[in-house]
N, C-alpha and C positions, 0 to 999 in steps of 0.2 A: 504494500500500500504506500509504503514512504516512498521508495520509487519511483512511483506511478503516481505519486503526488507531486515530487521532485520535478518529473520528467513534464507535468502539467504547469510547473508555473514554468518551467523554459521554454515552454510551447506560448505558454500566453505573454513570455516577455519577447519572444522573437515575431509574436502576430502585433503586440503590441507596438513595436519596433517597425514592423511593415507597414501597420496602419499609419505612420505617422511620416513614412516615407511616400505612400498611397497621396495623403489629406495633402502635405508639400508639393508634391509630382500635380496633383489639383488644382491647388493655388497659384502656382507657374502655368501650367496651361488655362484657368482663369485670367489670367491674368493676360497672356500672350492673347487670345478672345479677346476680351475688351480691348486689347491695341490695335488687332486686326479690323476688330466693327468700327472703330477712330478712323482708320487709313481707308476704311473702304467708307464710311458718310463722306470723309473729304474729294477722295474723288468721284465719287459721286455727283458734289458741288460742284467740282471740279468740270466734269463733264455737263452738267445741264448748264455751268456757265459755256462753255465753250460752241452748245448746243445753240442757245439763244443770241451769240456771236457771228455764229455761222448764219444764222436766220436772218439778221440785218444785213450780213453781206449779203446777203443774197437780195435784200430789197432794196438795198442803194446799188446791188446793179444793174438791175431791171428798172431802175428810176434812170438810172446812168442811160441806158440804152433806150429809154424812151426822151430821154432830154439828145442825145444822137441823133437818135430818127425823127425829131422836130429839126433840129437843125439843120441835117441834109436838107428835108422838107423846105425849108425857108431858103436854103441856098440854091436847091432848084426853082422855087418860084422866083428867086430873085436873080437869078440866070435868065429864066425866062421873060420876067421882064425890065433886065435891063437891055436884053432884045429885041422886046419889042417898042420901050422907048428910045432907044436908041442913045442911052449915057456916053455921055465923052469917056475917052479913055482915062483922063484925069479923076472923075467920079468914078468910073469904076475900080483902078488903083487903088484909092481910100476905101471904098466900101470892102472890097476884096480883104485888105490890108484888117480892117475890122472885124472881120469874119474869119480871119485865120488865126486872130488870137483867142477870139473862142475857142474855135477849135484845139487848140493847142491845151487848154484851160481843161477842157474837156476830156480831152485822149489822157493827161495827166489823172484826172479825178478816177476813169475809167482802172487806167493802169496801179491805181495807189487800192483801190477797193478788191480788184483781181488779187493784188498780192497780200493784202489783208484777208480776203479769202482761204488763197494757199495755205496761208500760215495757222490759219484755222483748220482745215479740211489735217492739217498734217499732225496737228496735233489731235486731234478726234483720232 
């Protein structure tokens, strides 16, 4: 019986001893969990920020591309009629000259939003 009492408390001091390395081994991967659910809310945010960045690019370029295709517009009706009123070369110079720096204003805004784009899409 002493023995077999002996041999029981070494039993329960060696479970005891596991159970406390168990609860620890617990608390560490408790603990690694809540750092994992931290780093995954963040990107998370991370991503639906990047989401709702990418959605503006996408409507300042289709505002870009309909502010383009008024412009053509206006530069063919105004081809057209400085043809058919017949503008001096002088007047047409200047008007041309006007119209090129929109344009130029323009293919920039286009090319600055593309690459804002990019930089979005690649980070998504």
């Amino acid at each position: 019986m002493r023995k077999q009492l002996e041999q029981c408390r070494i039993d329960l001091s060696k479970s005891k001893g596991q159970l406390r390395l168990l609860e620890n081994q617990l608390e560490e991967e408790n603990t690694m969990r809540v750092y994992l659910n931290q780093q995954l809310e963040k990107q998370d945010k991370q991503l639906t920020s990047l989401k709702e960045w990418q959605k503006r690019a996408e409507v300042a370029e289709e505002i870009a591309k309909a502010v383009q295709a008024e412009l053509r517009n206006r530069i063919t009706e105004y081809d057209e009629l400085s043809n058919k009123n017949g503008l001096t070369q002088k007047e047409l110079a200047k008007v041309k000259r006007s119209t090129k720096g929109k344009m130029s204003v323009d293919k920039e805004m286009v090319d600055s939003l593309k690459k804002e784009r990019s930089i979005l899409v690649k980070k998504v």
